[in-house]
C-alpha positions as CSV (number, residue, x, y, z in Angstrom):
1,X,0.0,0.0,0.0
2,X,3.0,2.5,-0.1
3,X,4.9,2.1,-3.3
4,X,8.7,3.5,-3.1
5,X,10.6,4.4,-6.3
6,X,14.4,5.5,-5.8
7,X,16.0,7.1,-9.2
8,X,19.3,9.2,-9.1
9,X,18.9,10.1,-5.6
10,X,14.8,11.3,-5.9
11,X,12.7,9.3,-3.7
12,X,8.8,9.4,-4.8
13,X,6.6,7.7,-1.7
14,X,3.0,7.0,-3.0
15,X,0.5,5.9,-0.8
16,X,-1.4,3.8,-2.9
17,X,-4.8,2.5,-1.7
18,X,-6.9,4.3,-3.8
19,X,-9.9,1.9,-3.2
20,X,-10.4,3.2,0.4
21,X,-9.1,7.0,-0.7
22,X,-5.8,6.0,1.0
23,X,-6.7,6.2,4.1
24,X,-3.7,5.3,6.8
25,X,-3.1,2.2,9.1
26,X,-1.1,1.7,11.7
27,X,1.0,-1.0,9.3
28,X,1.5,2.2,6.9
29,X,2.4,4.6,9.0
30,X,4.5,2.3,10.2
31,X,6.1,1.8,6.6
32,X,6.1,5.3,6.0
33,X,8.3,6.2,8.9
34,X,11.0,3.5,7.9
35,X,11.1,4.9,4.8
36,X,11.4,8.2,6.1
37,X,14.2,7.8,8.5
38,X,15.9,5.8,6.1
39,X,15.7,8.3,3.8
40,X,18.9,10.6,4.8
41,X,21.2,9.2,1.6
42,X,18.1,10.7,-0.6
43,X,18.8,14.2,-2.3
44,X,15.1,15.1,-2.9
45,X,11.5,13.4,-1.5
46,X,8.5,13.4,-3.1
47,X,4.8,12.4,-1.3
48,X,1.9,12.0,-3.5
49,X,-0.8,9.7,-3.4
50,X,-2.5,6.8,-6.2
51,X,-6.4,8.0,-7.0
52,X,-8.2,10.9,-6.9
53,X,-7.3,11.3,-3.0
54,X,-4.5,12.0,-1.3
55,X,-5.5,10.6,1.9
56,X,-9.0,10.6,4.0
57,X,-6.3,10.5,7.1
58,X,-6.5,7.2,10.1
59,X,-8.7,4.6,9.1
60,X,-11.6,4.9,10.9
61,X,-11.8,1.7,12.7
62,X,-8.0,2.0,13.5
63,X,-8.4,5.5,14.4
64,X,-11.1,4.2,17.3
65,X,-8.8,1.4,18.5
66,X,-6.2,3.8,19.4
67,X,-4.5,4.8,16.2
68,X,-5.5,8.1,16.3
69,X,-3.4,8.8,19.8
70,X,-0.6,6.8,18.7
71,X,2.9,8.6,18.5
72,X,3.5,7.3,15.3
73,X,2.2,9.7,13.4
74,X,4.9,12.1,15.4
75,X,7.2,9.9,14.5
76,X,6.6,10.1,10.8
77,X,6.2,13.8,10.7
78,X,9.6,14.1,12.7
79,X,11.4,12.4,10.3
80,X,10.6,13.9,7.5
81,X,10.8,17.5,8.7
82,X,14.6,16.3,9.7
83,X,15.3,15.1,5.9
84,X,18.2,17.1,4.9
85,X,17.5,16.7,1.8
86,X,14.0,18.9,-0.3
87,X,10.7,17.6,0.4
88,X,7.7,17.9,-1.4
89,X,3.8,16.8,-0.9
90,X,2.4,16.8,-4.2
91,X,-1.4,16.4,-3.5
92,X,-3.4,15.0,-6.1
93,X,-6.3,15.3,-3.9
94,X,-8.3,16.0,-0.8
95,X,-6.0,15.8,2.2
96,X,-7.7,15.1,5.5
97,X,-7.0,14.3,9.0
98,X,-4.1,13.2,10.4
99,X,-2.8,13.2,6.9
100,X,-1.6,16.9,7.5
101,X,1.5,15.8,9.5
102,X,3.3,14.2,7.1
103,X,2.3,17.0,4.5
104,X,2.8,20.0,7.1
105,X,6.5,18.2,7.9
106,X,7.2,18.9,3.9
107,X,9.5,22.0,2.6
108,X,6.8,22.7,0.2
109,X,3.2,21.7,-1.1
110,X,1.6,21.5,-4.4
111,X,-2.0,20.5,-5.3
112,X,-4.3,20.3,-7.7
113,X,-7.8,22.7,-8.0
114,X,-9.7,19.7,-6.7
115,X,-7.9,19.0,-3.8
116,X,-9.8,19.7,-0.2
117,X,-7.8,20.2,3.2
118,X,-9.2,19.8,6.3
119,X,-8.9,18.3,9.9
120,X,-12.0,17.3,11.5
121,X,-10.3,17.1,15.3
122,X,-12.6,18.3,17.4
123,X,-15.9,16.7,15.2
124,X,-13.7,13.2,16.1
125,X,-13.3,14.4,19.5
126,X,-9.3,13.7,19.0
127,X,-6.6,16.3,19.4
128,X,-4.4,17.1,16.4
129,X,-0.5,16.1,17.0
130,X,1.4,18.7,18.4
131,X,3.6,19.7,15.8
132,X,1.2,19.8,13.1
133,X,-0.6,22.6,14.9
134,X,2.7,24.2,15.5
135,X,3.8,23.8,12.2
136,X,0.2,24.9,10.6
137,X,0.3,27.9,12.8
138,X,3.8,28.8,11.5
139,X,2.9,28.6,7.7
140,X,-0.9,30.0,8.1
141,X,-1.0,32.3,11.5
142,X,-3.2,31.3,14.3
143,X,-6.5,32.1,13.2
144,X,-6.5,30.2,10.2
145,X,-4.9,27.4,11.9
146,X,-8.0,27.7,14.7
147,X,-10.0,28.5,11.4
148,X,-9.3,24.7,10.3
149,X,-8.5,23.1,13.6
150,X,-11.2,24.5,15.9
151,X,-14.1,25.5,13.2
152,X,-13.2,22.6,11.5
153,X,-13.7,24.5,8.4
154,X,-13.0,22.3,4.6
155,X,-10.6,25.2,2.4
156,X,-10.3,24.4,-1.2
157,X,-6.9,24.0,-2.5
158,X,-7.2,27.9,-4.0
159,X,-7.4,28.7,-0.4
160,X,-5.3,27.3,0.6
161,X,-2.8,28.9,-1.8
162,X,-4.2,32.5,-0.4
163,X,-3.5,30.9,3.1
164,X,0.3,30.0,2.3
165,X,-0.7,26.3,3.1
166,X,-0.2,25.9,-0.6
167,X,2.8,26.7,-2.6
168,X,1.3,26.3,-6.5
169,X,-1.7,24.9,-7.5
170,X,-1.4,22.8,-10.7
171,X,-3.4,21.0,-12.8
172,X,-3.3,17.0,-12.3
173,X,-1.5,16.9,-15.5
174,X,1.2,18.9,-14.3
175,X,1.5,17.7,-10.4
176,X,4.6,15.4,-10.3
177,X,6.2,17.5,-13.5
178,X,5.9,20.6,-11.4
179,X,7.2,18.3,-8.3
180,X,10.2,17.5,-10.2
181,X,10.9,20.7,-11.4
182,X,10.9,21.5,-7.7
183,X,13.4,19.1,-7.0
184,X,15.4,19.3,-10.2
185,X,18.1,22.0,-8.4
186,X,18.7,19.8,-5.3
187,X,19.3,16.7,-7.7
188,X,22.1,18.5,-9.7
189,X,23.3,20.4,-6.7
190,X,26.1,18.9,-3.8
191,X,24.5,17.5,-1.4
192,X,25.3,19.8,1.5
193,X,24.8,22.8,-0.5
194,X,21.4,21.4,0.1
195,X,21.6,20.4,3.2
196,X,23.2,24.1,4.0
197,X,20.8,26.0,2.6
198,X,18.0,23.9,4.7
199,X,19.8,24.7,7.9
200,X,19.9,28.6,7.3
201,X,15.9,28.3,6.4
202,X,15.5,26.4,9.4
């Protein structure tokens, strides 16, 4: 359910269980984490999803059995926000739930007009893990972040752009072209140029 392609130092993660709109498990997020914190000899990352969804977030019956509390969602977001190398969540669709982490962790987001965002926490009655609040805040301010979190408002992906969630909105033709033109620099560059110029954005 998460397909991992490694070409010339570009890593491309795809969650790919379209027939249930991606939605996580614990085996996946499980996966996804290896593959994260593995991922330090990478020179660029690339998240996108199979289907017309990027991810619904925790599977629902998981999510009830104590997924949605579990620290590995921290986990995965961690690691990827500590990837030396570019990041990028190319979102070929609606992003939901705890999905945000691992998309929040990313240096930068792309999505197509379709694509929905939202996190439905207090509906669920769950809180949202810490660091995605911290790092939605930091990108979006804390009203919009409350605007999402606490009104548990849906914002299109053109909103999102407005917001500074979003970095480019694309259509679905040109998502992973425009993620590897993203990347394309990093690629070609030395590796701790990269990693350098990550450090002073930091």
């Amino acid at each position: 359910m998460i397909d991992l392609h490694k070409q010339d130092g570009l890593w491309t993660v795809t969650l790919n269980n379209p027939d249930k709109a991606n939605a996580l498990t614990g085996a996946m997020l499980t996966e996804l984490a290896e593959i994260a914190e593995s991922a330090t000899e990478a020179r660029a990352l690339i998240l996108t999803g199979a289907g017309k969804v990027f991810s619904a977030g925790a599977d629902l019956a998981e999510a009830r059995a104590g997924l949605a509390t579990s620290d590995v969602w921290e986990r995965l977001s961690g690691a990827i926000a500590a990837l030396p190398c570019l990041t990028v969540a190319a979102l070929n669709g609606t992003l939901a739930g705890g999905a945000n982490g691992m998309v929040l962790a990313c240096d930068l987001r792309i999505a197509v007009p379709t694509a929905n965002i939202f996190y439905p926490v207090m509906k669920l009655g769950f809180l949202p893990q810490p660091s995605d609040a911290r790092r939605m805040r930091a990108l979006i301010g804390p009203a919009r972040t409350k605007l999402i979190l606490m009104a548990g408002q849906k914002i299109t992906a053109a909103d999102g752009f407005a917001f500074g969630l979003i970095d480019r909105v694309v259509a679905p033709e040109d998502l992973m072209q425009t993620a590897h033109a993203f990347v394309s620099d990093s690629l070609a560059a030395d590796p701790g140029i990269a990693a350098g110029i990550a450090d002073l954005c930091a």
